[in-house]
Each structure stands twice: as structure tokens, then as C-alpha cells.
BALOBA-1460 file (C-alpha; in Angstrom, 3 decimals):
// residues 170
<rec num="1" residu="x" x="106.883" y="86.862" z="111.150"/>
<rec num="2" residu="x" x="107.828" y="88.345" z="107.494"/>
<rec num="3" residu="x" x="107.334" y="91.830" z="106.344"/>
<rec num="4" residu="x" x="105.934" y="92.205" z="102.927"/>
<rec num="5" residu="x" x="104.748" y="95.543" z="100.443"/>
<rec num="6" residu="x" x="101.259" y="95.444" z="100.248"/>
<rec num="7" residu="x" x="101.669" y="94.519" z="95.817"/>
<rec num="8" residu="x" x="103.927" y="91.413" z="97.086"/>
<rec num="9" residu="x" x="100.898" y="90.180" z="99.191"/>
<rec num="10" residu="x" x="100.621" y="86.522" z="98.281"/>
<rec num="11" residu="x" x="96.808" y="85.802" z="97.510"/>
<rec num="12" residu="x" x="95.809" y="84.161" z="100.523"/>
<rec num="13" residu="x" x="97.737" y="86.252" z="103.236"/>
<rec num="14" residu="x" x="95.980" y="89.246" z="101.653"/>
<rec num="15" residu="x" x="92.471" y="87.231" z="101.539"/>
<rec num="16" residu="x" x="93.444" y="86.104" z="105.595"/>
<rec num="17" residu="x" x="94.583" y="89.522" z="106.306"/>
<rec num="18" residu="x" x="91.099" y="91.162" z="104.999"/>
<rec num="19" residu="x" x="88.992" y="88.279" z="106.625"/>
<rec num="20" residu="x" x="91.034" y="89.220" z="110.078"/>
<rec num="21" residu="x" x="90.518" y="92.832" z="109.354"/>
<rec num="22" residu="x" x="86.567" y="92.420" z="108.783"/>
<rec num="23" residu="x" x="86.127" y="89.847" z="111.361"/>
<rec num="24" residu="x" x="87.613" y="92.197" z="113.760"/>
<rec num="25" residu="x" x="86.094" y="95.238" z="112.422"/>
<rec num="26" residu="x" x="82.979" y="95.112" z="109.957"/>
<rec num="27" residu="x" x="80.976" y="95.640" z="113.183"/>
<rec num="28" residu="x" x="82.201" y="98.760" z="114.554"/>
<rec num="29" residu="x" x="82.809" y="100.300" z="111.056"/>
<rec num="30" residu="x" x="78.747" y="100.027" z="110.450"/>
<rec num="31" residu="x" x="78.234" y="101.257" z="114.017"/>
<rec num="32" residu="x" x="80.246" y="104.516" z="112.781"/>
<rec num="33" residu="x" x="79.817" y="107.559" z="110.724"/>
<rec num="34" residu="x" x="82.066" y="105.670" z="108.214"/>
<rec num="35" residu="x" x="80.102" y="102.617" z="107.457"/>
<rec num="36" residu="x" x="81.114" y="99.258" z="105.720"/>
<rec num="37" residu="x" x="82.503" y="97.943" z="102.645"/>
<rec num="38" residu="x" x="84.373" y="95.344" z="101.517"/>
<rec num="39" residu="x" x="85.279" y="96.940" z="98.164"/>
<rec num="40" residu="x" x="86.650" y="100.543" z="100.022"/>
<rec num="41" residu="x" x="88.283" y="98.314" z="102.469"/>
<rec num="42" residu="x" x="90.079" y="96.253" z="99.827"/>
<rec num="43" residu="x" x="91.607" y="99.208" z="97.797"/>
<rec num="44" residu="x" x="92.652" y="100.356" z="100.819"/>
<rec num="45" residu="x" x="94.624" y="97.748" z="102.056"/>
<rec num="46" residu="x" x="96.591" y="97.395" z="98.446"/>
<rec num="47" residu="x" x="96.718" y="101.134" z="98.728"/>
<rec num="48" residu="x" x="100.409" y="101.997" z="97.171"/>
<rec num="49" residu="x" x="103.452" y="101.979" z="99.476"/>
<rec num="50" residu="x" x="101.935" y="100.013" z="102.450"/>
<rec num="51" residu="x" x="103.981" y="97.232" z="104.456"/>
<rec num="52" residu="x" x="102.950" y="94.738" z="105.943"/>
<rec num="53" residu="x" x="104.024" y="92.988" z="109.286"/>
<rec num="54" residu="x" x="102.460" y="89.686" z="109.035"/>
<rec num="55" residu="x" x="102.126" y="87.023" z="111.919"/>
<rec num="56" residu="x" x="101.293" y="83.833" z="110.358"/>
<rec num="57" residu="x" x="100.912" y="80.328" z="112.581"/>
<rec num="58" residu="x" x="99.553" y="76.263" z="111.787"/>
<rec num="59" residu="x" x="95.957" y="75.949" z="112.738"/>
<rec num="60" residu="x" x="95.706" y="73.556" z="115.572"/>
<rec num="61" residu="x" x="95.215" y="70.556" z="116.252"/>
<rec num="62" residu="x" x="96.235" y="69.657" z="112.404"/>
<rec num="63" residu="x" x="100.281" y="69.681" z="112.672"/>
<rec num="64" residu="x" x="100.220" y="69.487" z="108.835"/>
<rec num="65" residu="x" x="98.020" y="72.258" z="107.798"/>
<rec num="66" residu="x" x="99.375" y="75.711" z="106.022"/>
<rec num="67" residu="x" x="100.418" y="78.593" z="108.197"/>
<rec num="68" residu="x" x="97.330" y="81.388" z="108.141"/>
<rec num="69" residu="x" x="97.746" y="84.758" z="109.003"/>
<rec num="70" residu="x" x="96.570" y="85.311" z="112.757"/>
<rec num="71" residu="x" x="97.652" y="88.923" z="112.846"/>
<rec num="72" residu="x" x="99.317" y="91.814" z="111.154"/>
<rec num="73" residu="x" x="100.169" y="95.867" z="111.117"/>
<rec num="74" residu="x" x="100.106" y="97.914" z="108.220"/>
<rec num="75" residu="x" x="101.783" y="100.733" z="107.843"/>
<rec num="76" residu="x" x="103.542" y="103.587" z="105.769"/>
<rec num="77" residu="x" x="105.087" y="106.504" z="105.743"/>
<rec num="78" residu="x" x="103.304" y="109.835" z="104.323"/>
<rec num="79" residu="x" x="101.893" y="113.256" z="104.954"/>
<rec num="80" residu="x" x="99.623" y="114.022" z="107.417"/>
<rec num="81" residu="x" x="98.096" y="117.367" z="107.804"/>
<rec num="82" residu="x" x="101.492" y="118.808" z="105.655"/>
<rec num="83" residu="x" x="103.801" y="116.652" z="107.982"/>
<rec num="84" residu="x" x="105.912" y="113.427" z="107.598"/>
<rec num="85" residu="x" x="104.926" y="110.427" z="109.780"/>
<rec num="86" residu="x" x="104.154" y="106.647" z="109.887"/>
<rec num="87" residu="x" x="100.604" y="105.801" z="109.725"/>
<rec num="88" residu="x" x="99.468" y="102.755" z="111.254"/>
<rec num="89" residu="x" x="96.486" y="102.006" z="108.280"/>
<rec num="90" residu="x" x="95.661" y="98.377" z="110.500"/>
<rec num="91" residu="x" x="97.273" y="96.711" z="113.585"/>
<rec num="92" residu="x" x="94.757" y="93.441" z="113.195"/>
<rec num="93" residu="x" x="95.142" y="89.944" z="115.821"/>
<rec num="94" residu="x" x="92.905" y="87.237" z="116.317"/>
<rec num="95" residu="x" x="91.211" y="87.842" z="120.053"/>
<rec num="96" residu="x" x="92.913" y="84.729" z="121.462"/>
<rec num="97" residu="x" x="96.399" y="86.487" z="120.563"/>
<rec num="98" residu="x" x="95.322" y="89.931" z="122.507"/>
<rec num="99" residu="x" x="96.595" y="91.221" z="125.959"/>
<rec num="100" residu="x" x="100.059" y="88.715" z="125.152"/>
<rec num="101" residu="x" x="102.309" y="91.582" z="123.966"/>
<rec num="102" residu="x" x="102.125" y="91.139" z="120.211"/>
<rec num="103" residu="x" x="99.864" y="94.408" z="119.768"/>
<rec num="104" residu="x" x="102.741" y="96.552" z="121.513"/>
<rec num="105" residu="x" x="105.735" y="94.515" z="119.639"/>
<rec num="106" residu="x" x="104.395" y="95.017" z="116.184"/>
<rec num="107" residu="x" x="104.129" y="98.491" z="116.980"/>
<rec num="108" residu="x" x="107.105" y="99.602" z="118.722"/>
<rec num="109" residu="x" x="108.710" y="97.673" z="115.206"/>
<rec num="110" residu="x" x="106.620" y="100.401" z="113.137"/>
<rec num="111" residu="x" x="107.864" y="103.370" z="115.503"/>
<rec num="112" residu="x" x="111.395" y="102.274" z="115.074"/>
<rec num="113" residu="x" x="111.238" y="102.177" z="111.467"/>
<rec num="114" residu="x" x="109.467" y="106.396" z="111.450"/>
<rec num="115" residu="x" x="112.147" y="106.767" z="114.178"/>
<rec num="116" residu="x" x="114.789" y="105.710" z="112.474"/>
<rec num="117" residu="x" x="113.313" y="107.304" z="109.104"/>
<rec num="118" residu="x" x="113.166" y="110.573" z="110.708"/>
<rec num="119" residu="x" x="110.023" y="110.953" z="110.974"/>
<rec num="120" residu="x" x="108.675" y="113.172" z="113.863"/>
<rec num="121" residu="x" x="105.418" y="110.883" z="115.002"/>
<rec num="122" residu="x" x="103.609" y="107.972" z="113.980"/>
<rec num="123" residu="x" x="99.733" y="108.280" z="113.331"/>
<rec num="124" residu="x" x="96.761" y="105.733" z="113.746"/>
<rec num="125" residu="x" x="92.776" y="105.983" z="113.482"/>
<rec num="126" residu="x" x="90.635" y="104.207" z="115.800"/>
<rec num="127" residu="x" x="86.974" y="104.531" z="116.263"/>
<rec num="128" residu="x" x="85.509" y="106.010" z="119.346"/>
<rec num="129" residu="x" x="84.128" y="102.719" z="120.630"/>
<rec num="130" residu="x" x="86.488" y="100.621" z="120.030"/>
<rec num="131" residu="x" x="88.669" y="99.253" z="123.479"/>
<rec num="132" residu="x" x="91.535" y="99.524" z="121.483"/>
<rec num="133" residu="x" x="91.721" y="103.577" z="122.034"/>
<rec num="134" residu="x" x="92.277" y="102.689" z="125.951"/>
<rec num="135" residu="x" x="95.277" y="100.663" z="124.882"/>
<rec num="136" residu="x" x="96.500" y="103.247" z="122.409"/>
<rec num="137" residu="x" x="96.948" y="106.147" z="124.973"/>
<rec num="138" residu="x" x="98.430" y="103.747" z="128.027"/>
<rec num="139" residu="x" x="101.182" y="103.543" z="124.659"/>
<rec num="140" residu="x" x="100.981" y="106.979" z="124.873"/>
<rec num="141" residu="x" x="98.939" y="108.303" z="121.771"/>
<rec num="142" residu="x" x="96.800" y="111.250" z="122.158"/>
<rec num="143" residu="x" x="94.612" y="113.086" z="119.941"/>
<rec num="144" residu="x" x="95.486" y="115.025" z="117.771"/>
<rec num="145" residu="x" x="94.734" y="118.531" z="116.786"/>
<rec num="146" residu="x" x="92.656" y="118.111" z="114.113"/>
<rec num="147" residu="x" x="90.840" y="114.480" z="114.840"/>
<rec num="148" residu="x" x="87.201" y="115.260" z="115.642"/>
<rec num="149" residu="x" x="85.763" y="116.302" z="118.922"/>
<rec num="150" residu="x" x="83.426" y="114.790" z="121.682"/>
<rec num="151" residu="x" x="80.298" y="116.242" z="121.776"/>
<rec num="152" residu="x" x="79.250" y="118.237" z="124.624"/>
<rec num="153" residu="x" x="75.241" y="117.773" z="125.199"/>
<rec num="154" residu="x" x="73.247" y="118.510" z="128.649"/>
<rec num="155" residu="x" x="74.113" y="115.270" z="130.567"/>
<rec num="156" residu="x" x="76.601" y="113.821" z="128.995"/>
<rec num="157" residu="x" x="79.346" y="114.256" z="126.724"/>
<rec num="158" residu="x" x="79.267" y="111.492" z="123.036"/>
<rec num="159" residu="x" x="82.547" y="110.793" z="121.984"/>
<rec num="160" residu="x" x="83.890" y="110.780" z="118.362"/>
<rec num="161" residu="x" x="83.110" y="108.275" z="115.839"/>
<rec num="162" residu="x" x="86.855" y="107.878" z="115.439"/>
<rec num="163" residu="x" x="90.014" y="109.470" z="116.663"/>
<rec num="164" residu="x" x="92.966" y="110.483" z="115.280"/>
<rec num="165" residu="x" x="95.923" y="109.457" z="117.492"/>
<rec num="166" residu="x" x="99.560" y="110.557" z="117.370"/>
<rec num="167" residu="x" x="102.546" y="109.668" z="119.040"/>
<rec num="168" residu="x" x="106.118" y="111.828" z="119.042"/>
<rec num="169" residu="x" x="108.809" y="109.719" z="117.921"/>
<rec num="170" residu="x" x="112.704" y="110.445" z="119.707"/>
């Protein structure tokens, strides 16, 4: 594990890092109101003041091969809505990692740092369909005042296109 500013990126953990993020994402981003692309996604992720939590392993079976990046959080702290937090921008693994613990560690690490920053919550965005959200609130995240709104039709009710989650920090 190493922790890195988002300018201190080496080239290829920021290139594995993106292909993670895509791989993971590109889908559900077109399936949204936001849509895809690479090029907004890019500035984003070198956006000024992130940090990076990077989780980095040997592909397998090749015992000599270079450690790639199999997961990461990004993260900073800002204003939101006129209050300090720590947004979570990405918390990215590779599927075989999920449902291990790594998801919860790298983010308890992130609310430790806005805890111990003094910063009142920590922040995340995650699209309405994505499983994640289940795992979010079981952590305790809710929505928050000002994320959009299900949609209340006849027979059903259509959820977001993307929430905006916050957590209180002791």
C-alpha cells in the first residue's frame, strides 16, 4: 500500500488507476445522466489536492512481473455545499478483491484522516444503480440533503441517477 498526491502519480499507476476506474465504471457512467469520457475523467482524477491510497500487487502466475495497481481510494478534503469534509472522488478494486474487507479498510483510513482533520463528515457520489450504494449505507452513509431525489411515478418509484452520500465523522 503507499499513499501518493495525485501530481506525484507515477505514469503507469495513474494509467492502471484510470484503466481500473473505467473498467469498473465506463458502463454505468453511460447508463447515467452523466455519461462517459475519458478526457473529463482524466482531469478529474489529477484534479489538484487529491490523494491517493493505492493497492498495488505481482500479476500471477509470473513471480517476476511489476506490481500493478489492483485498487485504490481517492480522496480530499474541500467544501461541500459551504462545509468542510473529505470527499471520496473514487474507491476503485478489481472484482476478485471485493467482499474481502479492503473496500471498508481503505475507507475507514480516509475517515480517520477528515476525523482527525476536523472535519465534520466525509462525502462520496455513487450512481443509483450501482451495488455499491447497498454497501455504502450498511457503512452508514445516507443521503444527503441536497443529492437528487427518487422519482415518484404511478407504480413505481425510479431512483436517482446518482446519490450523494454523507457520513458524520466523531
Amino acid at each position: 500500500m503507499s499513499i501518493v498526491k495525485a501530481e506525484d502519480l507515477l505514469a503507469i499507476d495513474f494509467l492502471n488507476c484510470f484503466e481500473l476506474q473505467k473498467l469498473n465504471m465506463m458502463q454505468m457512467y453511460k447508463l447515467s445522466s452523466l455519461g462517459w469520457s475519458s478526457t473529463d475523467k482524466l482531469l478529474e482524477m489529477k484534479e489538484q489536492g487529491l490523494i491517493y491510497i493505492l493497492l498495488k500487487a505481482k500479476a500471477f502466475p509470473d513471480p517476476g512481473a511489476s506490481e500493478k495497481v489492483v485498487g485504490f481510494i481517492s480522496f480530499k478534503a474541500t467544501w461541500e455545499n459551504e462545509e468542510p469534509v473529505v470527499y471520496c472522488y473514487e474507491l476503485q478494486l478489481r472484482s476478485q478483491l471485493r467482499n474481502f474487507g479492503l473496500g471498508r479498510y481503505l475507507l475507514d483510513i480516509i475517515e480517520s484522516f477528515g476525523s482527525k482533520s476536523g472535519l465534520p463528515k466525509c462525502m462520496l457520489t455513487v450512481f443509483g444503480h450501482n451495488p455499491a450504494y447497498e454497501f455504502y449505507q450498511r457503512l452508514g452513509y445516507t443521503p444527503t440533503s441536497f443529492s437528487p431525489k427518487p422519482t415518484q411515478l404511478r407504480k413505481r418509484i425510479i431512483p436517482p441517477s446518482y446519490w450523494i452520500l454523507e457520513k458524520a465523522l466523531s
